[in-house]
C-alpha positions as a Markdown table, in Angstrom:
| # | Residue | x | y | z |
|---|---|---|---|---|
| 1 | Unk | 3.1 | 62.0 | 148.8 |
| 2 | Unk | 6.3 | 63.5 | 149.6 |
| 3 | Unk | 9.7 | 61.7 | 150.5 |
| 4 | Unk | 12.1 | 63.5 | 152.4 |
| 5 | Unk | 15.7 | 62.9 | 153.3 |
| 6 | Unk | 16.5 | 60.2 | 156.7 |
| 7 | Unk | 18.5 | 62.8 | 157.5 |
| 8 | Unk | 15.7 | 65.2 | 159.0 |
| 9 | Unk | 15.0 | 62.7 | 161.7 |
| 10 | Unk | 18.5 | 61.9 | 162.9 |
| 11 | Unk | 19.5 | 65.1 | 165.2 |
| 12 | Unk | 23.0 | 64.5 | 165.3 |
| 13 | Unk | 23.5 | 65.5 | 162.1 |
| 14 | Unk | 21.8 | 68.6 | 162.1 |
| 15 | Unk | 23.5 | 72.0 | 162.2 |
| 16 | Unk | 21.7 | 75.3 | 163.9 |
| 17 | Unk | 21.2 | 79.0 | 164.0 |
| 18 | Unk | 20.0 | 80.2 | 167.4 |
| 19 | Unk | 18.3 | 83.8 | 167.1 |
| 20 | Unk | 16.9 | 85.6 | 170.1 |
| 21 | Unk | 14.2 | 87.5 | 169.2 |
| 22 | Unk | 12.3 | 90.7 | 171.1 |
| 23 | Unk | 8.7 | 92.1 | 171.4 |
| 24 | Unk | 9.7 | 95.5 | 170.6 |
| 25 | Unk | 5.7 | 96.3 | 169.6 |
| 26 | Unk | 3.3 | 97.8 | 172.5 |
| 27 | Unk | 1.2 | 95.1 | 172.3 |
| 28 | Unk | 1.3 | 91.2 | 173.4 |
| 29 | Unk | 2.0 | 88.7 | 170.7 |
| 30 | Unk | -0.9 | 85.9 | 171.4 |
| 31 | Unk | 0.5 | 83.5 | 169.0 |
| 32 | Unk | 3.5 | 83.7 | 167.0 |
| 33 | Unk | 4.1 | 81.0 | 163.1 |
| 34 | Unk | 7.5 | 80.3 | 161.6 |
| 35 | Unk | 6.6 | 79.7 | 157.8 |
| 36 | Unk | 9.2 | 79.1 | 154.7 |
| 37 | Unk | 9.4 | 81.2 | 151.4 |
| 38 | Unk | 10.8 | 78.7 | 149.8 |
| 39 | Unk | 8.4 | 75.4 | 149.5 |
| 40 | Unk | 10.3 | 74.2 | 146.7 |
| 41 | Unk | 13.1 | 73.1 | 148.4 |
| 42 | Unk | 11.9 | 73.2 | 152.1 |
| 43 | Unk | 9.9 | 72.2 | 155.0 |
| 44 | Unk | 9.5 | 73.6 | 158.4 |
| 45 | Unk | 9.1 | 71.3 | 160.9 |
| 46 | Unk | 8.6 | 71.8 | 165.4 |
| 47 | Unk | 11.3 | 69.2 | 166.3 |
| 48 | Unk | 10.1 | 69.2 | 170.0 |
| 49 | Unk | 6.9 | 67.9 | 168.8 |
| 50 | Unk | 8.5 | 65.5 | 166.6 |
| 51 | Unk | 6.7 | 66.6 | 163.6 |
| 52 | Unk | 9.6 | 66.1 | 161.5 |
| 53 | Unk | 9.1 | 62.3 | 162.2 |
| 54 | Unk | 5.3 | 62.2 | 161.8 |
| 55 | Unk | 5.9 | 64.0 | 158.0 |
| 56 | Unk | 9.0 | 61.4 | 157.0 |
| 57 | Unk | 7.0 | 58.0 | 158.2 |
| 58 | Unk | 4.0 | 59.5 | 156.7 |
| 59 | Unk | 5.5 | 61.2 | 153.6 |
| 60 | Unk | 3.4 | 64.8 | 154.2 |
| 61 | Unk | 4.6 | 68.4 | 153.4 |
| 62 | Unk | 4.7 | 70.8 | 156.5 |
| 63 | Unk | 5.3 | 74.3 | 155.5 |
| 64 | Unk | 5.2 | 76.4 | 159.0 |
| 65 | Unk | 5.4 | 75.7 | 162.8 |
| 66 | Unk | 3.0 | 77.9 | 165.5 |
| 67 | Unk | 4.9 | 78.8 | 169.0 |
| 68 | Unk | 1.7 | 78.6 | 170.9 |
| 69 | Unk | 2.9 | 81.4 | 173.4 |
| 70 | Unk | 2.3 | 84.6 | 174.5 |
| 71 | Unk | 5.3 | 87.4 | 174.3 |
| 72 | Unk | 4.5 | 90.4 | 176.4 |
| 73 | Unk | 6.1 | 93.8 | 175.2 |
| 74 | Unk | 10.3 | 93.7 | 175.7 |
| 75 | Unk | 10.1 | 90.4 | 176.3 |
| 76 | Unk | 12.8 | 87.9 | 174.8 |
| 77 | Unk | 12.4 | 84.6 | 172.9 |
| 78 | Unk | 15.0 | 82.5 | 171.7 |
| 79 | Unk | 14.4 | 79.8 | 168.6 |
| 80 | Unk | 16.6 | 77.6 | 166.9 |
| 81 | Unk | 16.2 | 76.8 | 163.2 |
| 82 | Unk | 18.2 | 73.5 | 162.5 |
| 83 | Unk | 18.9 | 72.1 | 159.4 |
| 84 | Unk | 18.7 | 69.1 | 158.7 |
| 85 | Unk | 22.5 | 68.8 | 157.1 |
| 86 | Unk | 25.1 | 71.0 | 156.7 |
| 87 | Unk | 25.1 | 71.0 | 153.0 |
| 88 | Unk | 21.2 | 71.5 | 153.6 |
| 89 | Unk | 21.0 | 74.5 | 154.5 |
| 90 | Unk | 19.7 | 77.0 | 151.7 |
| 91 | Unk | 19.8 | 80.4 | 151.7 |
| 92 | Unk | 18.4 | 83.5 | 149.8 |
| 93 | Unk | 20.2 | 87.1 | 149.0 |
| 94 | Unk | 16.8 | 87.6 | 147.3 |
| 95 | Unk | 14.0 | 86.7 | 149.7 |
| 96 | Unk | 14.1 | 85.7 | 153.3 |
| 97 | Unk | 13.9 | 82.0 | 153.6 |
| 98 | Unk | 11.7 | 82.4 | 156.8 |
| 99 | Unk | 8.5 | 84.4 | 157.4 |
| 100 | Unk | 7.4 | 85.0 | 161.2 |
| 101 | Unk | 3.8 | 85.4 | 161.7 |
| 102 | Unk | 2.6 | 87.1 | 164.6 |
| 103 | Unk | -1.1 | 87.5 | 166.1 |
| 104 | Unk | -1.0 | 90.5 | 168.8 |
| 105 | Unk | -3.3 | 90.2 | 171.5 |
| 106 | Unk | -6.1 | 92.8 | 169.3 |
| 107 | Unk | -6.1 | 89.8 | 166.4 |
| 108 | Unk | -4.1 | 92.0 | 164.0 |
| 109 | Unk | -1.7 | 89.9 | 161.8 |
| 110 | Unk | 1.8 | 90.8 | 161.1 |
| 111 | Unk | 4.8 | 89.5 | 159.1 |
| 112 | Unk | 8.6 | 90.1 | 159.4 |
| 113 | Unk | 11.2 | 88.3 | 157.2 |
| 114 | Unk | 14.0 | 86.3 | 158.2 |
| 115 | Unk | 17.1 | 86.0 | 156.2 |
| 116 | Unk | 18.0 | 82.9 | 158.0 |
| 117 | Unk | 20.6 | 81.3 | 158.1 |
| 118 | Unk | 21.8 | 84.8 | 158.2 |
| 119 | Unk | 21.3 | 87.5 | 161.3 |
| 120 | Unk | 19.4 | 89.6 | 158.9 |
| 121 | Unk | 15.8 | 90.6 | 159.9 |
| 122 | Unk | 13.6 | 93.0 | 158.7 |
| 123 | Unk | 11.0 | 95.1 | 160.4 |
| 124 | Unk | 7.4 | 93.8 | 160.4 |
| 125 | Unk | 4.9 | 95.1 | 158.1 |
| 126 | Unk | 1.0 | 94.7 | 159.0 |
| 127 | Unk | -0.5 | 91.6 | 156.9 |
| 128 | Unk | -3.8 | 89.5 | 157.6 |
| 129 | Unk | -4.8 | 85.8 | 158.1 |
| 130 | Unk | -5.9 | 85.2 | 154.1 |
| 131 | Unk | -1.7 | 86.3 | 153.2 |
| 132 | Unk | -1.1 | 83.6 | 156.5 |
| 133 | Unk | -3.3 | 81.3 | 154.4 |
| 134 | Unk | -1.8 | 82.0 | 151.4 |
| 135 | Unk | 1.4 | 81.6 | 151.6 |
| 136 | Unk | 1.4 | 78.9 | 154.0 |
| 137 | Unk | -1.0 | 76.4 | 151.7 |
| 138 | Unk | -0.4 | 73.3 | 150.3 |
| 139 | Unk | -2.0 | 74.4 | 147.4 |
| 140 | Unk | 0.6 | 77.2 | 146.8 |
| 141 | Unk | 3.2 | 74.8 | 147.2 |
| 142 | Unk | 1.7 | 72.4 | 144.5 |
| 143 | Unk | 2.2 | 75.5 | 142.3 |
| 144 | Unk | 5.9 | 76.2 | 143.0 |
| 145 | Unk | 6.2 | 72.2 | 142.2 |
| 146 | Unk | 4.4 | 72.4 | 138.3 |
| 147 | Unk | 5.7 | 76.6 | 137.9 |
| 148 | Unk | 9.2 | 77.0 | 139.7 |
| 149 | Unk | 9.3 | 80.5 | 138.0 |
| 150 | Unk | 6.8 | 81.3 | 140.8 |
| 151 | Unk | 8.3 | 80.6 | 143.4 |
C-alpha cells in the first residue's frame, strides 16, 4: 500500500506546465504513454479520469498515463503536467523526469525524454514494448524503494 499526500486530489492547489507537443515523424502516432523516471518520489496520474483519486482512496502506485489518441503527422497536441504543490514539483538536471511513449501506426515503439518542469525535450530514439514494461512496472519501482542507488 501506498499513502500519498491530500494534496494530489485538491486541484486548486496544484501548479502546471502546459507543453504543446508536434508529430514531426511521417507516420501516425496510434497511441501515445506519459511515464515517470523517477518512481521514488513520483506518480503520474490522468486527472481527467480521476485516477489520481481512485490511487489516494485506494492507496495504489500509478506510474504512467496512455492518451488513447491518434496524432497524424504535423499535427499538434497540447498536455498539461500538474503538480500536485508548488514545493512538489521535482526536477532533474540528470534525467528527464518524464518519458513519452509512443506507438506509430506500424506498432513500432518509441521513447523521447522530457525534462519537465523544464521546456527541454529530446529527440526520440526507437525503443520496444518489454523497455515500455520495464520501466513502467511496479516491480521496478519496488526496487528503487529497497536500492535508491538505482534509481
Amino acid at each position: 500500500m501506498f499513502y500519498y499526500d491530500e494534496s494530489i486530489v485538491k486541484p486548486e492547489n496544484w501548479v502546471y506546465v502546459e507543453y504543446t507537443l508536434r508529430n514531426t515523424g511521417h507516420t501516425e502516432i496510434d497511441h501515445i504513454y506519459f511515464s515517470t523516471n523517477l518512481p521514488k518520489n513520483t506518480a503520474l496520474f490522468d486527472v481527467l479520469n480521476e485516477e489520481n483519486v481512485m490511487c489516494y482512496e485506494n492507496n495504489l502506485l500509478n506510474y504512467s498515463v496512455i492518451l488513447e489518441k491518434t496524432i497524424k503527422p504535423q499535427q499538434i497536441i497540447k498536455v498539461k503536467v500538474c503538480y500536485s504543490r508548488e514545493d512538489m514539483v521535482i526536477s532533474s538536471p540528470i534525467s528527464a523526469p518524464i518519458a513519452i511513449w509512443m506507438v506509430d501506426e506500424k506498432k513500432n515503439w518509441w521513447s523521447q525524454p522530457l525534462f519537465a518542469p523544464d521546456n527541454k525535450i529530446y529527440n526520440s530514439t526507437k525503443a520496444s514494448l518489454q523497455e515500455w514494461k520495464s520501466d513502467t512496472s511496479i516491480e521496478t519501482a519496488i526496487k528503487c524503494f529497497d536500492n535508491p542507488m538505482l534509481c
